[in-house]
PDBQT receptor file of N, H, CA, C and O in Angstrom, charges set to zero:
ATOM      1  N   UNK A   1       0.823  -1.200   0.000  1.00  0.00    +0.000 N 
ATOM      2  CA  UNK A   1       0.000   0.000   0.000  1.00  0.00    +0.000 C 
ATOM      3  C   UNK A   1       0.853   1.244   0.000  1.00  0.00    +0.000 C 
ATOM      4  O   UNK A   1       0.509   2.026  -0.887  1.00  0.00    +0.000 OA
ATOM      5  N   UNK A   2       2.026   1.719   0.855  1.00  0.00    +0.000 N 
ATOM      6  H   UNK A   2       2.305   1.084   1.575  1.00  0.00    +0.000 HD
ATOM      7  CA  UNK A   2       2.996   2.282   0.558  1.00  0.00    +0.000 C 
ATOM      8  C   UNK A   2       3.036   2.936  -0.894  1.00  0.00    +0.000 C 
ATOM      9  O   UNK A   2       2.745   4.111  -1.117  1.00  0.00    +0.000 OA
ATOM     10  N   UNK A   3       3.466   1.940  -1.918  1.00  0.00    +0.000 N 
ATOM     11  H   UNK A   3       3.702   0.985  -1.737  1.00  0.00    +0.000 HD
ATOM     12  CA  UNK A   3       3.727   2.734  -3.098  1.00  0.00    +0.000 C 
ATOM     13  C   UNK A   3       2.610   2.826  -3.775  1.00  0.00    +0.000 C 
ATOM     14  O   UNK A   3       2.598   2.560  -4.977  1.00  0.00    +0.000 OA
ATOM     15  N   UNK A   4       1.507   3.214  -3.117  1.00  0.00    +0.000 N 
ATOM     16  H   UNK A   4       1.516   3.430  -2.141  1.00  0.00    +0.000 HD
ATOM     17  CA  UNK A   4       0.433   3.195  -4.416  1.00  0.00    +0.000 C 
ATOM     18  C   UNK A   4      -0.285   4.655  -3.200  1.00  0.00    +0.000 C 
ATOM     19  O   UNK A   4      -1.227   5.349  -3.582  1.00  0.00    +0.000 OA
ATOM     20  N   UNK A   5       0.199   4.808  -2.182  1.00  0.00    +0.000 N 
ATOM     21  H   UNK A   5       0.965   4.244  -1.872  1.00  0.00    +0.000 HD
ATOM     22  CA  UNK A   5       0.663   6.292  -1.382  1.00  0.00    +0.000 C 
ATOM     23  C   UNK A   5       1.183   7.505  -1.989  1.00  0.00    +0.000 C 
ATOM     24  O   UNK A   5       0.709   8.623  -2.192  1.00  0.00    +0.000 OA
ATOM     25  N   UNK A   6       2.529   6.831  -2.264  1.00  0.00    +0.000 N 
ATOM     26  H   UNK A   6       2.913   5.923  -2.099  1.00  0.00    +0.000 HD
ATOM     27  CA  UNK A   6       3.253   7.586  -3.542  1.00  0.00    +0.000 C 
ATOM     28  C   UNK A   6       3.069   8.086  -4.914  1.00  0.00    +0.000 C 
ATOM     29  O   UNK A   6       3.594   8.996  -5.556  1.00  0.00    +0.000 OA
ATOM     30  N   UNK A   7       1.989   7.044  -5.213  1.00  0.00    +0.000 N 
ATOM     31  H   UNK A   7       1.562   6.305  -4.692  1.00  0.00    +0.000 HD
ATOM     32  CA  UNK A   7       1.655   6.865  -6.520  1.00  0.00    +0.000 C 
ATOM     33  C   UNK A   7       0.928   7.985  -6.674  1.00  0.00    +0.000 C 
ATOM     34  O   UNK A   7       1.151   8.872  -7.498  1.00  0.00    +0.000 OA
ATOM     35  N   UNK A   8      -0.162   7.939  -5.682  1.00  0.00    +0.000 N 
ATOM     36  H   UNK A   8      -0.343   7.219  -5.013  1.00  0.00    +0.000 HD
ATOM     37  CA  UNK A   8      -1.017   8.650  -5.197  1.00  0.00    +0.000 C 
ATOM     38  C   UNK A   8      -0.853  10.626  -5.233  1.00  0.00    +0.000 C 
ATOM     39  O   UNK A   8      -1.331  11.480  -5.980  1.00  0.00    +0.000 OA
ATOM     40  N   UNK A   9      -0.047  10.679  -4.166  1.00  0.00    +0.000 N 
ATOM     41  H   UNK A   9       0.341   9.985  -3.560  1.00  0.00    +0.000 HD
ATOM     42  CA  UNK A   9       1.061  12.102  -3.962  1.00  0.00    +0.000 C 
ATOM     43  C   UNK A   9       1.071  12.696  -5.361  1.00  0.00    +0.000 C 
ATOM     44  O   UNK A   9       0.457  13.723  -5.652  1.00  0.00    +0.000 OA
ATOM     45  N   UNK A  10       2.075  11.725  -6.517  1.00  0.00    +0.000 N 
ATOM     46  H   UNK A  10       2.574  10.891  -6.281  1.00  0.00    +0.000 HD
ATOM     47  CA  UNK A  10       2.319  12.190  -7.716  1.00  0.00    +0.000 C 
ATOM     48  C   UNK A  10       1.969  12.259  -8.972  1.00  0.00    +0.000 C 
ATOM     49  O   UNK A  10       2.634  12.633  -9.938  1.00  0.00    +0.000 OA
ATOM     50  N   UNK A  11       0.776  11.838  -8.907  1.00  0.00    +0.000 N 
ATOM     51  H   UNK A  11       0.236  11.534  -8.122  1.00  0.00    +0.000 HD
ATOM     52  CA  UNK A  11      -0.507  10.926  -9.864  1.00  0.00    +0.000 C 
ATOM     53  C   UNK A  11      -0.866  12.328 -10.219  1.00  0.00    +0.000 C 
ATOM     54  O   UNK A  11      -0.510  13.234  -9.466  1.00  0.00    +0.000 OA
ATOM     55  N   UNK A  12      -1.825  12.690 -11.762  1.00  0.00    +0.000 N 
ATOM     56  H   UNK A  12      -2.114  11.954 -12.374  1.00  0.00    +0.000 HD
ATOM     57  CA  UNK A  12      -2.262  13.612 -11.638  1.00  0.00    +0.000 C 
ATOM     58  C   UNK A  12      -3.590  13.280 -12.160  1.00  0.00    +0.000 C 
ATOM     59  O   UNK A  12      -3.877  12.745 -13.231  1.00  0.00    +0.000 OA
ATOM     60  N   UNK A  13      -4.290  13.661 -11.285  1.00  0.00    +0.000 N 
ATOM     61  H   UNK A  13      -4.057  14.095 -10.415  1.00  0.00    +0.000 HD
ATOM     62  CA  UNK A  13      -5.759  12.873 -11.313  1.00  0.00    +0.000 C 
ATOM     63  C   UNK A  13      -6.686  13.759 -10.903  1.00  0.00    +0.000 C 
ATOM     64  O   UNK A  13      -7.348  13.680  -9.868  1.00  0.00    +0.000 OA
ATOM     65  N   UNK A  14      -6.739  14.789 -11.903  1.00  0.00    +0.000 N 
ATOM     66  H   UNK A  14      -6.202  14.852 -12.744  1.00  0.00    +0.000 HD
ATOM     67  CA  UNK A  14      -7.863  15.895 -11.714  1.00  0.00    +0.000 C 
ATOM     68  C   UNK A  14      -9.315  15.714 -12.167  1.00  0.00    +0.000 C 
ATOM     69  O   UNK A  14     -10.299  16.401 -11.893  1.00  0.00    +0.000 OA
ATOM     70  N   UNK A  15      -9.186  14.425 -13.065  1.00  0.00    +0.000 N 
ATOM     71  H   UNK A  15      -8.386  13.867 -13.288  1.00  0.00    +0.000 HD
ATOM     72  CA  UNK A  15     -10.398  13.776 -13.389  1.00  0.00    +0.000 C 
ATOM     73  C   UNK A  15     -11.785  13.296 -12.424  1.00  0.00    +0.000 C 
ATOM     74  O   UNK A  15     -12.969  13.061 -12.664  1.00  0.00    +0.000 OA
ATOM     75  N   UNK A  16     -10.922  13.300 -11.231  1.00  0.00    +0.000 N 
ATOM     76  H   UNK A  16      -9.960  13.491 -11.037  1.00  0.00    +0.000 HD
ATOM     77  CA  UNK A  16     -11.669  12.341 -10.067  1.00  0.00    +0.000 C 
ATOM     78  C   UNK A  16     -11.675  13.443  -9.136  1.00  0.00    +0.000 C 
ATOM     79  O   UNK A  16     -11.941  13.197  -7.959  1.00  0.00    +0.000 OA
ATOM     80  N   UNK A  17     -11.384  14.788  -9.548  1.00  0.00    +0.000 N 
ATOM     81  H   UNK A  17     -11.168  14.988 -10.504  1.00  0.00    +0.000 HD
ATOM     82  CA  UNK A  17     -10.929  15.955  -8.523  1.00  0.00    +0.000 C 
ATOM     83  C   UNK A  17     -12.222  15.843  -7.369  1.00  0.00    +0.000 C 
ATOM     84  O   UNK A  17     -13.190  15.574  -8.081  1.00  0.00    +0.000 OA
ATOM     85  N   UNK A  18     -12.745  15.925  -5.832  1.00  0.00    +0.000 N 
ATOM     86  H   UNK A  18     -11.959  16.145  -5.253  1.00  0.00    +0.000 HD
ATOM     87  CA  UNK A  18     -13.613  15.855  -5.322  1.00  0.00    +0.000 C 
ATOM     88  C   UNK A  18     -14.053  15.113  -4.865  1.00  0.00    +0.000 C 
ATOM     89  O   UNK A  18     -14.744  15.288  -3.862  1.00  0.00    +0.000 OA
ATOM     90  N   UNK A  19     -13.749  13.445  -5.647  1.00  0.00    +0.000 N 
ATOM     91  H   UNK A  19     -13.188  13.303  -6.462  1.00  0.00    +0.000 HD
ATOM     92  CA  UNK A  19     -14.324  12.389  -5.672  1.00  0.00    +0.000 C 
ATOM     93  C   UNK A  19     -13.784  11.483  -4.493  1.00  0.00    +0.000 C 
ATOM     94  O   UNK A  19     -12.984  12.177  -3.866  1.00  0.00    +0.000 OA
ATOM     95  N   UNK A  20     -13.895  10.054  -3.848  1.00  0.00    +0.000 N 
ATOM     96  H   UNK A  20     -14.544   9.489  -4.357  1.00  0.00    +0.000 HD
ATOM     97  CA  UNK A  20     -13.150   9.132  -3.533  1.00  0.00    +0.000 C 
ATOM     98  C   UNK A  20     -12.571   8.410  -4.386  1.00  0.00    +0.000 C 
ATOM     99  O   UNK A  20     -13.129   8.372  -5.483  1.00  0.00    +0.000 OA
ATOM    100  N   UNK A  21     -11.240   7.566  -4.215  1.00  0.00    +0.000 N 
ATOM    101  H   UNK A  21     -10.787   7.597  -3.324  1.00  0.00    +0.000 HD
ATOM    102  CA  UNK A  21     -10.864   6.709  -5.269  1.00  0.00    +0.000 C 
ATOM    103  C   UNK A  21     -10.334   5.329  -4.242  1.00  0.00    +0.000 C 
ATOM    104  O   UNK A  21     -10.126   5.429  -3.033  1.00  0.00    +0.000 OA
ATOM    105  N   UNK A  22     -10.215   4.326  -4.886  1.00  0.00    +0.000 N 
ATOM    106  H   UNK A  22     -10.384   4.245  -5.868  1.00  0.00    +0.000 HD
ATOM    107  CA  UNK A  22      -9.267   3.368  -4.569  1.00  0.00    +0.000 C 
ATOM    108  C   UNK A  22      -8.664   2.669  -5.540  1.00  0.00    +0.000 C 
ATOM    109  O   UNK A  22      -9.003   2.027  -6.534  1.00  0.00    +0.000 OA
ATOM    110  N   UNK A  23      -7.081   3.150  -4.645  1.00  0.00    +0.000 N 
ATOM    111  H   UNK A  23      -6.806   3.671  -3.838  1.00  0.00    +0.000 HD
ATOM    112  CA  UNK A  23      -6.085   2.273  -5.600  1.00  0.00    +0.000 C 
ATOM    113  C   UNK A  23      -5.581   1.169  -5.503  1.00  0.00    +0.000 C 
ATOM    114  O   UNK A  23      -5.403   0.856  -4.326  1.00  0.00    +0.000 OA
ATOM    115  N   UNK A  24      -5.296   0.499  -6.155  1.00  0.00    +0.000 N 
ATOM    116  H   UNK A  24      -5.441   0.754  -7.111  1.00  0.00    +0.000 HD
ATOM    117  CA  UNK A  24      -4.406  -1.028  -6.168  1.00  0.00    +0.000 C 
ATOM    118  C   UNK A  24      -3.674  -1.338  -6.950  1.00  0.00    +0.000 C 
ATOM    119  O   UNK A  24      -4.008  -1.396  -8.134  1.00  0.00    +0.000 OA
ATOM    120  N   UNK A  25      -2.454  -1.633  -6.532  1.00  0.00    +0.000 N 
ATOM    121  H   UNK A  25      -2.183  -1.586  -5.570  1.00  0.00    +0.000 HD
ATOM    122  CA  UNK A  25      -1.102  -1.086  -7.466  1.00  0.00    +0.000 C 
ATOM    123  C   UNK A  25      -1.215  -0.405  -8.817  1.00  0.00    +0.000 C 
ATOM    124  O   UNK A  25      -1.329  -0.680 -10.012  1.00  0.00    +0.000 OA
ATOM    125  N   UNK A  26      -1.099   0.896  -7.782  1.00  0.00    +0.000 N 
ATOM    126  H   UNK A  26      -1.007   1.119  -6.811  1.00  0.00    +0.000 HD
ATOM    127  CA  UNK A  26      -1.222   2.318  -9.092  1.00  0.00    +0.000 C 
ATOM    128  C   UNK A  26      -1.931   2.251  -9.793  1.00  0.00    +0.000 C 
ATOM    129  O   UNK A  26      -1.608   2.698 -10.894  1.00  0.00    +0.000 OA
ATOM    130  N   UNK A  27      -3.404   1.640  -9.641  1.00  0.00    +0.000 N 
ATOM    131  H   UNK A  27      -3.665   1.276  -8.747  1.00  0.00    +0.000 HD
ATOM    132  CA  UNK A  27      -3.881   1.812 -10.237  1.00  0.00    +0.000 C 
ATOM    133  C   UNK A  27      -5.921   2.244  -9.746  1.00  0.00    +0.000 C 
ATOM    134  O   UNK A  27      -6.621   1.397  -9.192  1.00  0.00    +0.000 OA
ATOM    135  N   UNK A  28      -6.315   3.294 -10.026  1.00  0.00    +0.000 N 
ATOM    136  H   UNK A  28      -5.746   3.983 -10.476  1.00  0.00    +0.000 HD
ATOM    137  CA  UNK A  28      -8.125   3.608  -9.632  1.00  0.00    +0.000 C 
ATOM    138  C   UNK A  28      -8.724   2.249  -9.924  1.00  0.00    +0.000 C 
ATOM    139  O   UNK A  28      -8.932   1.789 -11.047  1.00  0.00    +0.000 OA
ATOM    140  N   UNK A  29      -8.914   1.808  -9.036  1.00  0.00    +0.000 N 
ATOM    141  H   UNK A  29      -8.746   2.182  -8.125  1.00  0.00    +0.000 HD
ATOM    142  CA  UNK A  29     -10.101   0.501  -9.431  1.00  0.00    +0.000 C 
ATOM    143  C   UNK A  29     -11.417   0.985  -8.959  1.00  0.00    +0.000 C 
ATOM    144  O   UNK A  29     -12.311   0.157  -9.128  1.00  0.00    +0.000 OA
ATOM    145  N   UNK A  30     -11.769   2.064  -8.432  1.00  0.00    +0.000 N 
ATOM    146  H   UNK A  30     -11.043   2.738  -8.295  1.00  0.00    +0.000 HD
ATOM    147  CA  UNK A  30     -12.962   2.361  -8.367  1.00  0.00    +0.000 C 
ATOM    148  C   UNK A  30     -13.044   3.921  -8.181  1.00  0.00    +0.000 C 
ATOM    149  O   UNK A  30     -11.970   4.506  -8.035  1.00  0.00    +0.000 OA
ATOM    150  N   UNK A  31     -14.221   4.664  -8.172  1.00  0.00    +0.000 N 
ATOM    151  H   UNK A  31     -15.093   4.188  -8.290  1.00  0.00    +0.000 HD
ATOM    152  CA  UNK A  31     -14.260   6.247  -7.933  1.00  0.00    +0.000 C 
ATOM    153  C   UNK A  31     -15.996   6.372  -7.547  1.00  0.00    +0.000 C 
ATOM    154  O   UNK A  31     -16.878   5.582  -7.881  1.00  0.00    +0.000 OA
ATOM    155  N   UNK A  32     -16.128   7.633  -6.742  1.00  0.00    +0.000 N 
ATOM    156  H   UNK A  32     -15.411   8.275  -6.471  1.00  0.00    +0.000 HD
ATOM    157  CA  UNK A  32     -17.280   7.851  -6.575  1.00  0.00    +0.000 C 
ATOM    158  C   UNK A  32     -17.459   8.910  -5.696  1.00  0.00    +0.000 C 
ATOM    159  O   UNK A  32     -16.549   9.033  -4.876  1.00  0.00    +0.000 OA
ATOM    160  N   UNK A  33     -18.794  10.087  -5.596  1.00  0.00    +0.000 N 
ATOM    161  H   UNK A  33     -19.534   9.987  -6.262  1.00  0.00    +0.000 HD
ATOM    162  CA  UNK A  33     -18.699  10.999  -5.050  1.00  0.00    +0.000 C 
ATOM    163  C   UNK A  33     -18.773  10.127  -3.191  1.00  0.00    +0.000 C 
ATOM    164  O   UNK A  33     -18.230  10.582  -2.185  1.00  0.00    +0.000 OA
ATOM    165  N   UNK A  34     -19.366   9.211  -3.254  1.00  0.00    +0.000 N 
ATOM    166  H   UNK A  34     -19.807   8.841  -4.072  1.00  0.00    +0.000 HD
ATOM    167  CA  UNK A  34     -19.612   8.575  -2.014  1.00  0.00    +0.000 C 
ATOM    168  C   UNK A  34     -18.843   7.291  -1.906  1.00  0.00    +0.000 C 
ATOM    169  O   UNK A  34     -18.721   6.281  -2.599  1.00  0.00    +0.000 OA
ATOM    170  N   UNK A  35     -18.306   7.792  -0.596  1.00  0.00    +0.000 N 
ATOM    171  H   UNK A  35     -18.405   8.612  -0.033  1.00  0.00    +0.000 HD
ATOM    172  CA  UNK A  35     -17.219   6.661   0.332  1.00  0.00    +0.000 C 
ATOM    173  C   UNK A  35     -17.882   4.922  -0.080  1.00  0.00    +0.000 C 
ATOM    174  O   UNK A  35     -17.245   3.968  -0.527  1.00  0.00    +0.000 OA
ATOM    175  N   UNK A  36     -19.408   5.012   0.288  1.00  0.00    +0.000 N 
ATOM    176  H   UNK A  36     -19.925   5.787   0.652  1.00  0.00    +0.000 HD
ATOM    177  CA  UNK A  36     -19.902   3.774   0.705  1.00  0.00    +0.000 C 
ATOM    178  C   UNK A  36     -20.039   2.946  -0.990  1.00  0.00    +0.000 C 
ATOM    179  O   UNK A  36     -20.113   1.740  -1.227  1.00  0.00    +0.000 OA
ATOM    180  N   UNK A  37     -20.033   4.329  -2.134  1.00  0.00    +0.000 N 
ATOM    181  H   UNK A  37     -19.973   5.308  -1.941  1.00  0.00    +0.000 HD
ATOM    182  CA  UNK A  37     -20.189   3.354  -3.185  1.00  0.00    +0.000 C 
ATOM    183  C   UNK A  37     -18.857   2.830  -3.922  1.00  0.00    +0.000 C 
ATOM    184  O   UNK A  37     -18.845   2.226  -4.994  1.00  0.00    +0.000 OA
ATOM    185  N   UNK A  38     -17.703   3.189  -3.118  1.00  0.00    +0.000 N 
ATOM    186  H   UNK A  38     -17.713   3.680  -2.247  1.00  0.00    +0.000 HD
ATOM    187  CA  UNK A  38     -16.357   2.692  -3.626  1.00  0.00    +0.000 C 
ATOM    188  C   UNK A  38     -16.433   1.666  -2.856  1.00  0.00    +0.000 C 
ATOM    189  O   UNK A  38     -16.204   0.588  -3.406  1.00  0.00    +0.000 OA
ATOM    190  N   UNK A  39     -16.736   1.650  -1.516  1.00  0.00    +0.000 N 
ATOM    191  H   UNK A  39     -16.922   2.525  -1.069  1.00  0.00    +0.000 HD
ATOM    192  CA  UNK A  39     -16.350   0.706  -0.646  1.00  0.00    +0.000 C 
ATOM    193  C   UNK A  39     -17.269  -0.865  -1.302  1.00  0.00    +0.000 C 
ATOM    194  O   UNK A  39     -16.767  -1.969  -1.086  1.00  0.00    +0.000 OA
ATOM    195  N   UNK A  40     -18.355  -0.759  -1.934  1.00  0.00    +0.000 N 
ATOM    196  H   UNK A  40     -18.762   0.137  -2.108  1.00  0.00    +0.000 HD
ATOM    197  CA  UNK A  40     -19.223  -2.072  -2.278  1.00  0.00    +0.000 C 
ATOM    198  C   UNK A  40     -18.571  -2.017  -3.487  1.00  0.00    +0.000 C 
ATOM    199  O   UNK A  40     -18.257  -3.206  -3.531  1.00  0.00    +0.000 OA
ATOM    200  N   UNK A  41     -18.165  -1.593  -4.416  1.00  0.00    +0.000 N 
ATOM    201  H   UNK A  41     -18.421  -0.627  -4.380  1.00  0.00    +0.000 HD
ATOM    202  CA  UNK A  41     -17.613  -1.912  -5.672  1.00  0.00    +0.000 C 
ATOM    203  C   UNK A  41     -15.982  -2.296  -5.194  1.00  0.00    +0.000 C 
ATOM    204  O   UNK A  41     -15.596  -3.036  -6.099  1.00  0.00    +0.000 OA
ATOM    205  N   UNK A  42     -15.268  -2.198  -4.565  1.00  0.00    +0.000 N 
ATOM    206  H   UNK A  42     -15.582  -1.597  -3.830  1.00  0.00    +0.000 HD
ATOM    207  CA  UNK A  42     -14.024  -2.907  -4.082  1.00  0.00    +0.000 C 
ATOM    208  C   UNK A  42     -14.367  -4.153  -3.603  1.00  0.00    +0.000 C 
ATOM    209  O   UNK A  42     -13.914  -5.196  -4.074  1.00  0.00    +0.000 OA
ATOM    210  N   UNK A  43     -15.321  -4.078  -2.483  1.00  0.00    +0.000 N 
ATOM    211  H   UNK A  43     -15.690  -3.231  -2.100  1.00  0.00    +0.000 HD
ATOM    212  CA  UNK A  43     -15.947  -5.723  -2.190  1.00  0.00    +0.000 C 
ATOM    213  C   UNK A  43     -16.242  -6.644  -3.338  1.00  0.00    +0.000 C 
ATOM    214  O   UNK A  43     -15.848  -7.800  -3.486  1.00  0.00    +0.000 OA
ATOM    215  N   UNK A  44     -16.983  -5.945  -4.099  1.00  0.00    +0.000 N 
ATOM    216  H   UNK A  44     -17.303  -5.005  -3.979  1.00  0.00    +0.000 HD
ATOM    217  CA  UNK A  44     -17.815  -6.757  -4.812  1.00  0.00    +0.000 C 
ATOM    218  C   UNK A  44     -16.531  -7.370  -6.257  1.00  0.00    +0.000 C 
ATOM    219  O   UNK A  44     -16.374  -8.555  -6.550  1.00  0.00    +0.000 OA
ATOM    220  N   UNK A  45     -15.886  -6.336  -6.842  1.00  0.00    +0.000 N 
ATOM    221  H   UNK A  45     -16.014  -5.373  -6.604  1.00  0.00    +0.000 HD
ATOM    222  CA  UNK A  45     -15.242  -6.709  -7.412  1.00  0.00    +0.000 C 
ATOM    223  C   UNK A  45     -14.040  -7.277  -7.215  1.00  0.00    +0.000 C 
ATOM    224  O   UNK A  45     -13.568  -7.978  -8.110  1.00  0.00    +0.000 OA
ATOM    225  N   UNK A  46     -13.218  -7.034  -5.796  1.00  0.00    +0.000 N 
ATOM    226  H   UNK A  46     -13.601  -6.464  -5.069  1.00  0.00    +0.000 HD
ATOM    227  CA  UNK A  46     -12.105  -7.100  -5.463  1.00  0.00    +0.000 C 
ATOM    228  C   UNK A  46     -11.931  -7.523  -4.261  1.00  0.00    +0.000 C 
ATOM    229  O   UNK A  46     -11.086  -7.052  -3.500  1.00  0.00    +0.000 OA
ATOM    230  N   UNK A  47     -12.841  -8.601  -3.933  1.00  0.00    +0.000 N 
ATOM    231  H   UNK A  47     -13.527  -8.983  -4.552  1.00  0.00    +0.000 HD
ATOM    232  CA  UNK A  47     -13.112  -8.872  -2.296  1.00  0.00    +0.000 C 
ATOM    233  C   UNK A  47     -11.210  -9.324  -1.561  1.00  0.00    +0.000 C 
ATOM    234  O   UNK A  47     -10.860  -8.993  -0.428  1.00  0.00    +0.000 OA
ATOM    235  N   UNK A  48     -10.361 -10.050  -2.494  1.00  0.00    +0.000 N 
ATOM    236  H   UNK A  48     -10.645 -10.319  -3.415  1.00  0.00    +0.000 HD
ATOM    237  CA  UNK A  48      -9.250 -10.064  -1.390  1.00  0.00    +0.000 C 
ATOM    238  C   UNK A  48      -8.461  -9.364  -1.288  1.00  0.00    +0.000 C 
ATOM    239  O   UNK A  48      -7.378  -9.588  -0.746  1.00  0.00    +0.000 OA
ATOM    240  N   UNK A  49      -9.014  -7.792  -2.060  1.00  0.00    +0.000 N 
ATOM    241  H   UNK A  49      -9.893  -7.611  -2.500  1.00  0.00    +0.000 HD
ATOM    242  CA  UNK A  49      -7.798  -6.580  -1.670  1.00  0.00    +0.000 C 
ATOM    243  C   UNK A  49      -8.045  -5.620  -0.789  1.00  0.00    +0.000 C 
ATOM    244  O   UNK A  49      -9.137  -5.110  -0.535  1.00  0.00    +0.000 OA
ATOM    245  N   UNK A  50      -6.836  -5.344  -0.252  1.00  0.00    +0.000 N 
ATOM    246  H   UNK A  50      -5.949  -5.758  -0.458  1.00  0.00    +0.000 HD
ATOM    247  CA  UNK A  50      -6.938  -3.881   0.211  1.00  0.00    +0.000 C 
ATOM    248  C   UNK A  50      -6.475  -2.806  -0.544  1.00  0.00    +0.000 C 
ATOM    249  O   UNK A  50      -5.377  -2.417  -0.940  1.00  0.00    +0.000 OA
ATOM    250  N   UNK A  51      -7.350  -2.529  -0.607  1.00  0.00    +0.000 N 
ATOM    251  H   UNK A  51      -8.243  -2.844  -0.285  1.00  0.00    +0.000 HD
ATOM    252  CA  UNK A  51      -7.209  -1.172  -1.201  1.00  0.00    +0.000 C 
ATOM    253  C   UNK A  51      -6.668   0.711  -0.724  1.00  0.00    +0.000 C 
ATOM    254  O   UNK A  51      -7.274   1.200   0.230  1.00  0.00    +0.000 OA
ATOM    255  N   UNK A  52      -5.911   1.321  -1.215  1.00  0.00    +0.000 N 
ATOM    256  H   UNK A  52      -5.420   0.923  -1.990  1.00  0.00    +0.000 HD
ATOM    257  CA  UNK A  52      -5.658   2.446  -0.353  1.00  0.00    +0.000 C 
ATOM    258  C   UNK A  52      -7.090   3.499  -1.278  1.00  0.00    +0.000 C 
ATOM    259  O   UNK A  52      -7.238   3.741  -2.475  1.00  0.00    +0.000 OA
ATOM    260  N   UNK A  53      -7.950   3.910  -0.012  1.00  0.00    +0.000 N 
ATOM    261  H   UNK A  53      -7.830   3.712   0.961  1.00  0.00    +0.000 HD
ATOM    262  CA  UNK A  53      -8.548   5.113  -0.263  1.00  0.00    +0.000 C 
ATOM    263  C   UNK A  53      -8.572   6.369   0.420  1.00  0.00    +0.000 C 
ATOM    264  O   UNK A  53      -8.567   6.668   1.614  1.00  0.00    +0.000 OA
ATOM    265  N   UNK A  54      -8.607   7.202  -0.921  1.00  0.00    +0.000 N 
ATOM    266  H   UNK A  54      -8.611   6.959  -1.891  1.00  0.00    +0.000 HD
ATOM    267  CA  UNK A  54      -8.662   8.458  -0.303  1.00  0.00    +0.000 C 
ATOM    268  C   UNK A  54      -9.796   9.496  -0.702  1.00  0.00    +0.000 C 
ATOM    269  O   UNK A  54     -10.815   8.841  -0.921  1.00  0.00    +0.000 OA
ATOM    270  N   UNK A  55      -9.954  10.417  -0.826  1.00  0.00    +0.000 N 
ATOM    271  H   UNK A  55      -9.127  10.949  -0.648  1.00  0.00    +0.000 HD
ATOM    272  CA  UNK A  55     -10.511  11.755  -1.053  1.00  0.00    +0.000 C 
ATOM    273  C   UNK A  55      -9.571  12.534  -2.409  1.00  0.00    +0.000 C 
ATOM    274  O   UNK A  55      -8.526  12.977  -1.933  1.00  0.00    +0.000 OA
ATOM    275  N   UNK A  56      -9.661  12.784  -3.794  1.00  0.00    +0.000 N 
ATOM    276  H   UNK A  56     -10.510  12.424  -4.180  1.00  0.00    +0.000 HD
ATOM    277  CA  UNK A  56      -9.103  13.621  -4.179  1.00  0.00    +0.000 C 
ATOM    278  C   UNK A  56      -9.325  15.082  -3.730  1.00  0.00    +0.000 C 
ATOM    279  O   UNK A  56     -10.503  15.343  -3.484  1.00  0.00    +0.000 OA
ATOM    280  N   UNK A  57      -8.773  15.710  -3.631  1.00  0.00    +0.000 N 
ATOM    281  H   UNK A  57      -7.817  15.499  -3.831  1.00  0.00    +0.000 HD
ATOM    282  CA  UNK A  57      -8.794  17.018  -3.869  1.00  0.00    +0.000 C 
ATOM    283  C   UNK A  57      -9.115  18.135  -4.519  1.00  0.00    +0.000 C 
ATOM    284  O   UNK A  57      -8.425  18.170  -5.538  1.00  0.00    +0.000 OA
ATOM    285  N   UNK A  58      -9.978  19.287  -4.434  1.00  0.00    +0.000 N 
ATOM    286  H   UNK A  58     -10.539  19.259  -3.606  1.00  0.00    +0.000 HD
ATOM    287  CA  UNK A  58     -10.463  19.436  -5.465  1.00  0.00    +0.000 C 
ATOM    288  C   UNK A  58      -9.555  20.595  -5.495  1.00  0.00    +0.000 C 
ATOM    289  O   UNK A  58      -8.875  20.967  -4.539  1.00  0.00    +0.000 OA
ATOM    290  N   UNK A  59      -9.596  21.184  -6.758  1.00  0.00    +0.000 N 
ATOM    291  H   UNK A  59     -10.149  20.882  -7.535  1.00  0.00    +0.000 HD
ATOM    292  CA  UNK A  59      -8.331  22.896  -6.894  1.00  0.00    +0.000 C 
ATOM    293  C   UNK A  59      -9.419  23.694  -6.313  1.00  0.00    +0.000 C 
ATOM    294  O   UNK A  59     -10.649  23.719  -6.289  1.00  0.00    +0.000 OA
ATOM    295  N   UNK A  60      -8.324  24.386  -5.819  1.00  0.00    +0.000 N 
ATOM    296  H   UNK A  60      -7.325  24.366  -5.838  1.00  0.00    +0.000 HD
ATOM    297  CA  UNK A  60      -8.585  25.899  -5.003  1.00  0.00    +0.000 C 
ATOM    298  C   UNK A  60      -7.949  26.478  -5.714  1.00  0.00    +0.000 C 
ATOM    299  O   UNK A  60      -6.887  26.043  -6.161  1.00  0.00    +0.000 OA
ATOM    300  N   UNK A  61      -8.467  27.661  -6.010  1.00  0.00    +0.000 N 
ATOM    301  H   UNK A  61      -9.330  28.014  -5.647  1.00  0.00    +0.000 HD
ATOM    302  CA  UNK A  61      -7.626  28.900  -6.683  1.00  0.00    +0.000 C 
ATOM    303  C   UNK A  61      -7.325  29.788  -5.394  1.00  0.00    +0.000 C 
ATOM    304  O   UNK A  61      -8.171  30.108  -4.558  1.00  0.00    +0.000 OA
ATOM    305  N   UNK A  62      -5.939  30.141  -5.374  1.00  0.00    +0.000 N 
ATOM    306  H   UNK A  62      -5.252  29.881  -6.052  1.00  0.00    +0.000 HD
ATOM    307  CA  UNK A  62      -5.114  30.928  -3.723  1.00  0.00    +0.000 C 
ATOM    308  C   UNK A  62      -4.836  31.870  -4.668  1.00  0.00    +0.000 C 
ATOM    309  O   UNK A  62      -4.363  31.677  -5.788  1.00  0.00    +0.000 OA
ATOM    310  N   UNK A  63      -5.243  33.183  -4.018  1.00  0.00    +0.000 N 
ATOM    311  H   UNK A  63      -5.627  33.339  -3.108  1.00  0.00    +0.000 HD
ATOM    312  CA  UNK A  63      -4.949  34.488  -5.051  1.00  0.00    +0.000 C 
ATOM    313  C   UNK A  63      -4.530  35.128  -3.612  1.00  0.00    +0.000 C 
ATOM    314  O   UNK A  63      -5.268  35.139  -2.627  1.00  0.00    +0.000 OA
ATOM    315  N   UNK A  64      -3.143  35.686  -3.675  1.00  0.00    +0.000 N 
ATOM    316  H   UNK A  64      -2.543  35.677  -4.475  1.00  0.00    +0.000 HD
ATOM    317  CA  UNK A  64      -2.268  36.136  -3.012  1.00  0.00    +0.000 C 
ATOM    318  C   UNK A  64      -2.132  37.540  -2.579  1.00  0.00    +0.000 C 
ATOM    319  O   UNK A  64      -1.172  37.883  -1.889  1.00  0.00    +0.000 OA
TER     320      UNK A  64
């Protein structure tokens, strides 16, 4: 899980900006505005992984 942390950090994944994702080796196996509908599509499709999830981020514009 570690490098898919990393992966994560340096990934540029503005596509999913807002969204949840989970990865499994470097790779989105699922996305959704809601936690609970990544979490049944990882089960359902991927019941013996763990998966790292997070929250993307969405841009902020910082005007200085």
């Amino acid at each position: 899980m570690n490098g898919d942390y990393e992966w994560f950090i340096k990934a540029n994944l503005e596509e999913y900006s807002g969204k949840w994702i989970a990865i499994v080796d470097k790779h989105v196996i699922a996305s959704s505005e809601n936690v609970k509908n990544v979490l049944k599509k990882v089960n359902e499709e991927y019941p013996n992984t763990i998966p790292f999830i997070t929250k993307v981020p969405e841009k902020i514009l910082m005007v200085v």
